[in-house]
C-alpha positions as CSV (number, residue, x, y, z in Angstrom):
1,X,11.6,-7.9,4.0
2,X,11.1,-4.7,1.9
3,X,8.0,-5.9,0.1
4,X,6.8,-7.0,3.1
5,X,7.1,-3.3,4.7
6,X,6.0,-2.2,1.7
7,X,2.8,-3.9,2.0
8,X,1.9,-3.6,5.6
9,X,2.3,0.3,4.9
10,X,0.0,0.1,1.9
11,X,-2.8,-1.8,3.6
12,X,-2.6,0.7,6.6
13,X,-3.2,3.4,4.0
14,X,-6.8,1.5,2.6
15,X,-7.6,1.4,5.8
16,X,-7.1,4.6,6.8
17,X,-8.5,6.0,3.8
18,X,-11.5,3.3,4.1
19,X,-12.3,3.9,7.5
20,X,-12.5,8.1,7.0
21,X,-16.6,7.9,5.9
22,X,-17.3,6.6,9.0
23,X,-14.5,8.8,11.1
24,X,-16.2,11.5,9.6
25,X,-20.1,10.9,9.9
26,X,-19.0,9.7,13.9
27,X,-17.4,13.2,14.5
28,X,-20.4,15.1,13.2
29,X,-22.7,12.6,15.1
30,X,-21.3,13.6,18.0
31,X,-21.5,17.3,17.4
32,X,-25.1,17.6,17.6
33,X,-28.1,15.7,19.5
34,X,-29.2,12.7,17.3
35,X,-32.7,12.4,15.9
36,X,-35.2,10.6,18.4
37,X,-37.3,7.8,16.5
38,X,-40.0,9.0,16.7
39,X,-40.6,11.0,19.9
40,X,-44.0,9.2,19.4
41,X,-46.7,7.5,17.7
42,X,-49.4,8.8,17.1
43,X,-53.3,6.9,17.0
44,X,-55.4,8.6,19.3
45,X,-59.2,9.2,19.2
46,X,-60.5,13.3,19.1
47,X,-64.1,13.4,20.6
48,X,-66.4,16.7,18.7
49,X,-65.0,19.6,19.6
50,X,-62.2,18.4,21.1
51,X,-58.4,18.5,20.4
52,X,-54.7,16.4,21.9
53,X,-51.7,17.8,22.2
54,X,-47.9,16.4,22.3
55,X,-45.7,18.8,23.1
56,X,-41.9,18.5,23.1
57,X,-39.4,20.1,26.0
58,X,-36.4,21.5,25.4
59,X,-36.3,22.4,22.3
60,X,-33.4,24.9,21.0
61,X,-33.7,27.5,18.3
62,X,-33.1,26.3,14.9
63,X,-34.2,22.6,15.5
64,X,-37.0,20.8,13.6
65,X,-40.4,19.5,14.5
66,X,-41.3,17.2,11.7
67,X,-43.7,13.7,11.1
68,X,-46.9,12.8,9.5
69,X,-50.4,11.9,10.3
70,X,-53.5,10.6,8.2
71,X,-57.1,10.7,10.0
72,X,-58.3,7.2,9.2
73,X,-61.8,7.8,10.2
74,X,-64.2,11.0,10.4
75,X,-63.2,13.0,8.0
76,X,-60.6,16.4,8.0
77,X,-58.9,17.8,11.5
78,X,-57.2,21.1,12.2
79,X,-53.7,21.0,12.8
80,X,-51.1,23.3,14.0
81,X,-47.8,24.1,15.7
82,X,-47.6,27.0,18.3
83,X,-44.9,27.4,21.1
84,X,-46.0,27.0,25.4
85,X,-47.8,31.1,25.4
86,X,-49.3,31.1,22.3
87,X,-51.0,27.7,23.3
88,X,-52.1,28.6,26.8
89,X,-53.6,31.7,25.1
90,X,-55.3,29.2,22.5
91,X,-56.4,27.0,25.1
92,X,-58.1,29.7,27.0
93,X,-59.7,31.0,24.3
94,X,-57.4,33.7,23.4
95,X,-55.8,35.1,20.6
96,X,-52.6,33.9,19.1
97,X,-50.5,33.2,16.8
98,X,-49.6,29.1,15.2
99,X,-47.4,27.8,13.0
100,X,-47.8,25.6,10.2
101,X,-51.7,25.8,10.1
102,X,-53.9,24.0,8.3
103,X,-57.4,23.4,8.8
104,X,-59.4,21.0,6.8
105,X,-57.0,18.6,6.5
106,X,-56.9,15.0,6.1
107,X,-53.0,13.4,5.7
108,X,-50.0,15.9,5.9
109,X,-46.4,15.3,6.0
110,X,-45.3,18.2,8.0
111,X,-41.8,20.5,9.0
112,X,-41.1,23.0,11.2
113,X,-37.8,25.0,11.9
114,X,-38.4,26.5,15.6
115,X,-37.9,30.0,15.7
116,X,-37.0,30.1,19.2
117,X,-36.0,27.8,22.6
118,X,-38.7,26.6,24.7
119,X,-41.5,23.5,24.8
120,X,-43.3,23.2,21.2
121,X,-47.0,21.9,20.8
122,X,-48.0,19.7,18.1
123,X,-52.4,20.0,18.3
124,X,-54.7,18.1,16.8
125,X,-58.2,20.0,16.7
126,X,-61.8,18.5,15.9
127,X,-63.8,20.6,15.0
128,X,-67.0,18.6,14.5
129,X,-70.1,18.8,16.1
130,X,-71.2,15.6,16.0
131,X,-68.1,13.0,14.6
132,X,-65.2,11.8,16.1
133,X,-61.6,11.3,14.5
134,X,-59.4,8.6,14.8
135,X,-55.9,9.7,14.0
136,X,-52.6,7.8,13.0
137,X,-48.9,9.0,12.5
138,X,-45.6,10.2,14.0
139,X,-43.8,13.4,15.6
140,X,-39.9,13.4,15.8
141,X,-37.6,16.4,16.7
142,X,-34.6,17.3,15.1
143,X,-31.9,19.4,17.2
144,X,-29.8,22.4,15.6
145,X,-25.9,21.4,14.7
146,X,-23.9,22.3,17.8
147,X,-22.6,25.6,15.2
148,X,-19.4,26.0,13.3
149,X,-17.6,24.3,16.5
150,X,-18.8,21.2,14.3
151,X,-17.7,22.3,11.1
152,X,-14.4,22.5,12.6
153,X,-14.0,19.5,13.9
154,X,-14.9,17.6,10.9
155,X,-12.1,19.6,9.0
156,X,-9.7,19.2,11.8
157,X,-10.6,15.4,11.3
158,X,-10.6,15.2,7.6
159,X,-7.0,17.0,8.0
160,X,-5.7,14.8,10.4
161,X,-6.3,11.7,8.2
162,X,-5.0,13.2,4.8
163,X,-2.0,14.1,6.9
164,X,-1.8,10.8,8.4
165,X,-2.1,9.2,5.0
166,X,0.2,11.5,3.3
167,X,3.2,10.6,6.3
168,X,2.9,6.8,5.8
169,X,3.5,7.5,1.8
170,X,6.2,9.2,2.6
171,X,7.6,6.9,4.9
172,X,7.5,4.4,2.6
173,X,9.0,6.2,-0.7
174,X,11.9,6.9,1.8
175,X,12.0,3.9,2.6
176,X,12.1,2.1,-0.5
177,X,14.8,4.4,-1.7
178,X,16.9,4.1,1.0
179,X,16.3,-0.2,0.3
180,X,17.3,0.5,-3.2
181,X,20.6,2.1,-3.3
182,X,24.1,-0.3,-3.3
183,X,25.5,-1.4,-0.6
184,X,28.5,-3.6,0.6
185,X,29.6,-4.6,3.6
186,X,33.0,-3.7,5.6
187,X,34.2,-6.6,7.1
188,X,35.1,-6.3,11.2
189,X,38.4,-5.5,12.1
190,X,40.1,-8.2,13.6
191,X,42.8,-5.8,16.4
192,X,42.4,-2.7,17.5
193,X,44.2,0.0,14.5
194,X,45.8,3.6,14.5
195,X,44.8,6.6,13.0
196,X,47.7,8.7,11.1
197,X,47.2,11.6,9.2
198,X,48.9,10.5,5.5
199,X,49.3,14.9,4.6
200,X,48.9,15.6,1.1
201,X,49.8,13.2,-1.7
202,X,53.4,13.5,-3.3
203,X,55.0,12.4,-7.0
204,X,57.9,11.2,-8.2
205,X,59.7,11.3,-11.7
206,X,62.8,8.5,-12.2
207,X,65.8,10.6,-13.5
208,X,66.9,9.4,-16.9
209,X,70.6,10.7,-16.6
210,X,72.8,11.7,-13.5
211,X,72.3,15.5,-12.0
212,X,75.7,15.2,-11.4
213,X,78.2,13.8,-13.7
214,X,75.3,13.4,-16.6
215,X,75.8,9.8,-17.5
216,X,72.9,7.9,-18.9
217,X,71.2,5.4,-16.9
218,X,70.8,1.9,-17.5
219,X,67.2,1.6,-16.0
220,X,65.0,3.9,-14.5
221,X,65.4,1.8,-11.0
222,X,68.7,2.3,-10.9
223,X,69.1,4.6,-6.8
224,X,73.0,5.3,-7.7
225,X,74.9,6.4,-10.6
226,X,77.2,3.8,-11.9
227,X,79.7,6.5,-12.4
228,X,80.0,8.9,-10.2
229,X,78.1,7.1,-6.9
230,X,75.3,10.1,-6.6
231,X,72.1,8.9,-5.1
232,X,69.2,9.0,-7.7
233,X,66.2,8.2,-6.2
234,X,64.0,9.5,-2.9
235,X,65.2,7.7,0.2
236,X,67.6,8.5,3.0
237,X,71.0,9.4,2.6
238,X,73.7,7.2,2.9
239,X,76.4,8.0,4.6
């Protein structure tokens, strides 16, 4: 019966301590928004002079626009990354201000941490007077941890299970002590008993002669003197 404790606890410990990956990585999941895949794909066709835009909604500061394209056909594009003013001001002609330029090119693999909250543009510009561009790739967007609420959590988790893990150990090195030591059983008594307080424990020496006449005795059981008649050993007095 003891093994068999001894191994249900052990096998509840692997599995605790197996399933804490997965404990973990589901906590921190669920502290921040999980990465769409992809928000799109891209393979779109840019007439001369002309540009497309995906733009993403809701985006927090601190999260990530990220992906990659490669123009299959027409040569280079312009790309960049601008937030919802800067693009109206671009769109009309404007000046302002984009992120992550690059003109001139033909294949990127591309990241952007967003600096601030709002909707983000992802544009693709060509430039040419005369050639079109056919364009393939993807855009995905990455949101921000939730802060060091999420840190905590995970630690509070990560606590939780060594705690766990360290109580059933316990329990069961009690336990297996406790199992160990010697025991014996008291058999049940048969009629109800009495309690009596016994005091404190007394001795007694046989006499070897007679207090009172001095005559030696024959044997140290002897309770009178053959003599004399005195009484020798404790008992009540006869009369």
């Amino acid at each position: 019966m003891v093994v068999d404790t001894e191994r249900r606890i052990l096998v509840s410990v692997l599995l605790a301590l197996a399933l804490c990956p997965g404990l973990v990585a589901s906590i921190a999941s669920n502290t921040q928004n999980r990465t769409l895949q992809p928000l799109t794909s891209i393979d779109i066709w840019i007439d001369p002079l002309s540009w497309h835009t995906y733009y993403v909604t809701d985006c927090k500061e601190d999260g990530r626009i990220y992906g990659s394209f490669e123009v299959t056909y027409g040569g280079d594009i312009y790309f960049f990354i601008c937030d919802r003013s800067n693009y109206d001001l671009w769109s009309t002609g404007r000046s302002s201000v984009g992120y992550d330029n690059n003109p001139d090119v033909g294949s990127l693999s591309y990241s952007l941490t967003l600096p601030h909250d709002g909707i983000w543009h992802i544009v693709f510009w060509n430039e040419d007077l005369f050639f079109s561009r056919h364009i393939e790739g993807t855009v995905y967007y990455s949101a921000p941890l939730a802060g060091p609420a999420s840190s905590l959590i995970v630690f509070l988790g990560l606590l939780g299970i060594i705690g766990i893990s360290l109580a059933v150990v316990g329990y069961a090195y009690s336990h297996r002590s406790k199992a160990q030591m010697p025991q014996q059983g008291i058999p049940s008594p048969q009629s109800q008993g009495t309690q009596v307080y016994a005091g404190p424990a007394q001795s007694y020496a046989a006499p070897r002669y007679c207090p009172s006449c001095g005559t030696p005795l024959r044997s140290p059981n002897d309770r009178f003197c053959s003599i004399c008649g005195r009484q020798l050993g404790p008992g009540p007095e006869l009369g």
